[in-house]
Every structure is written in C-alpha cells, then in structure tokens.
N, C-alpha and C positions, 0 to 999 in steps of 0.2 A: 504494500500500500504506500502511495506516495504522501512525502508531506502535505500537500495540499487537502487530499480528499481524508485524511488521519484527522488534521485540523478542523475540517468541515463538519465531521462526525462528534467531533470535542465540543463541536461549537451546538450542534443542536444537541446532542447529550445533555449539555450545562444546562444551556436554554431550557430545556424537559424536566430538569432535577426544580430549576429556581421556579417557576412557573408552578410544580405540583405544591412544592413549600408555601410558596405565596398564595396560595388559595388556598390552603388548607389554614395559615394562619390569618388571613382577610377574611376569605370569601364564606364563611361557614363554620357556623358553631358545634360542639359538640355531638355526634349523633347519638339519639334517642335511642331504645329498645335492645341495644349492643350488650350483648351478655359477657363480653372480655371485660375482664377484670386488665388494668393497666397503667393500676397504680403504683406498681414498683419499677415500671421503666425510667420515670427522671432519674433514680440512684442508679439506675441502670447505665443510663446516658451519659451522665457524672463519670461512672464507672470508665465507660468508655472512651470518653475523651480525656481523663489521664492515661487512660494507659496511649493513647495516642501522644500524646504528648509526650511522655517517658520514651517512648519507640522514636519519634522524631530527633530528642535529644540526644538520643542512644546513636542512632544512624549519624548525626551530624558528625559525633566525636568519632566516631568508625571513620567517617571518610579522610575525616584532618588525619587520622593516623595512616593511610594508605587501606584500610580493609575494605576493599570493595564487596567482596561475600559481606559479612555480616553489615554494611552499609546498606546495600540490595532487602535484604532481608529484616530489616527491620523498617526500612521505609516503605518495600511491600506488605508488612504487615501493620503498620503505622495507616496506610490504605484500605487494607481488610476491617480493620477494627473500626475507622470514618464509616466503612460505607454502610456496616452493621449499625453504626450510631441514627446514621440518615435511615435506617429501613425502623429502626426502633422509634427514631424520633418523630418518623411520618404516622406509624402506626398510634403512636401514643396520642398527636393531635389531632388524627381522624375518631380518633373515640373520646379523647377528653376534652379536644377545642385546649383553648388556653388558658392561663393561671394567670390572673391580674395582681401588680405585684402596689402589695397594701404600707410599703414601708412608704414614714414620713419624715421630715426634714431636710437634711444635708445628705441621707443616703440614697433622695430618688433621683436627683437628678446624677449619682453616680452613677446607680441600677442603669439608665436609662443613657447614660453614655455607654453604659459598657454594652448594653444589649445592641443599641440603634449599631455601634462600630462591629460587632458581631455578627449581627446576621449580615453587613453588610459587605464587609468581606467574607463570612460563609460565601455567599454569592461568588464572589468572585474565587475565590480560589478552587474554588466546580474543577474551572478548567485550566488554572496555574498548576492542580495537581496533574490533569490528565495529562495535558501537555508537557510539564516537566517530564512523566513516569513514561509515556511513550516517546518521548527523546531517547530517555536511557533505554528503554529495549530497545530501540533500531538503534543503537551506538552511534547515536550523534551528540556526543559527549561534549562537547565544544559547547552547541546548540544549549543541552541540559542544564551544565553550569549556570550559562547565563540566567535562566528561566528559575533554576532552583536557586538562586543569593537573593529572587521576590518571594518564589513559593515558601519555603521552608521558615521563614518568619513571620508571615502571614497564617501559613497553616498552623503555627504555634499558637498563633495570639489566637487563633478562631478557638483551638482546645482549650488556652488554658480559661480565657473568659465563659467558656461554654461552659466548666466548671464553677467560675465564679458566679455567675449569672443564676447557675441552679440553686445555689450555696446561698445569696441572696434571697432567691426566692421561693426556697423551701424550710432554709432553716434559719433565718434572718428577724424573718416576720411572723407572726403567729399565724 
C-alpha cells in the first residue's frame, strides 16, 4: 500500500473514530431499558490509560537506549491497550451518557481545562498514532521520527489527563 492511499485510510478511520465519540457525547443521552451493568468501566478506563501511559514511557526510554524490540512492543501495546480504552469508553457512554462534573470553585475551571485540552487532542492524535505506527511498519523511519517527537507527547498528555479527569470526577466530588 502506498503512502498516499495508507494516509487516506488514517484519515477516514480518524474521521469515523471522532464522529462516533462526538455523538455519543453530544448527540444523545443515556439509553433506557439497557440491562448492562457499566458501572465499573471508568476504573476500568482509568485503568487503562495508565497503563498506556506506563507502556508509552516505557517505549520512549527503550528507544533512547537503542532497543528497538522492546521499543516496538510496548508502543504496540501502548496501542492495544488505547484502542481497548476507546471500545470500553464508547460502550460505557452508549449506556451511561455522561457524568456532569458537580465540583465548585477554583477546581472547575481546572476540571474543564483539562477535559476541553483532552478530548481535544484525543481527537487529534486518532491519526498522529496511526500514522506514526504505520511509518514504523513500512520502515520509513526517517518519516516516523518526525511524526512520533508530536505523537508521543500528545498521546501522553491525552493518558495521563484521561486519568486525571476521571480522578476528578469520580473521586473528587461526591
């Protein structure tokens, strides 16, 4: 597959991924009569994006040291573990809708920086991971580089606030 049509693919993948997100947290409230219990996915969620973030950190220091194996492998699994979080996190606000976060003072317009910069680079780094991660298998490594010194701290900060974010508004507020 050439880079062109690989890109093209990244590009409506993303598009497809932001679009399901965005309606599910806009366009429609929790559904009714849904017998799933799913109420333990946020720690679940939480869950998941540390360990993404641990595996991101992990890979970084892998690569400064020359280990490309275990660099590969924790940034493929750094991906496994995001896309599990997106399949959890889609599921959890198709049945629960969302959690209006009740804290007052000097911490909501913290809540509310960290969330709006969150989901907004979630957004974008859709397709700074694809496109970094398909750099690296077709070995245009030159190409990867470039792309992963944006992705790779972006995909951090979406993890680690994505934890802060829950932390705030599960255990923060009553």
């Amino acid at each position: 597959m050439n880079e062109r049509v690989a890109l093209s693919v990244i590009g409506a993948v993303s598009a497809a991924v932001v679009l399901a997100v965005a309606v599910l947290l806009l366009g429609r409230g929790p559904q009714a009569g849904r017998a799933l219990n799913v109420s333990a996915l946020p720690t679940l969620n939480a869950v998941l994006n540390t360990t993404s973030a641990i595996l991101l950190a992990a890979g970084f220091a892998f690569i400064r040291r020359r280990q490309v194996t275990a660099h590969l492998t924790c940034m493929l699994s750094a991906f496994i573990v995001s896309t599990l979080f997106l399949i959890s996190y889609v599921v959890y606000h198709y049945h629960a809708g969302s959690r209006p976060f009740t804290g007052q003072g000097w911490i909501r317009p913290v809540y509310f920086f960290l969330l709006i910069t969150h989901l907004v680079l979630a957004a974008g780094v859709v397709p700074l991971t694809l496109t970094t991660i398909y750099r690296a298998l077709s070995s245009r490594f030159d190409r990867h580089v470039q792309i992963a010194r944006w992705t790779l701290p972006i995909w951090l900060y979406v993890s680690v606030t994505g934890v802060l974010v829950y932390w705030m508004l599960y255990h923060l507020t009553p």
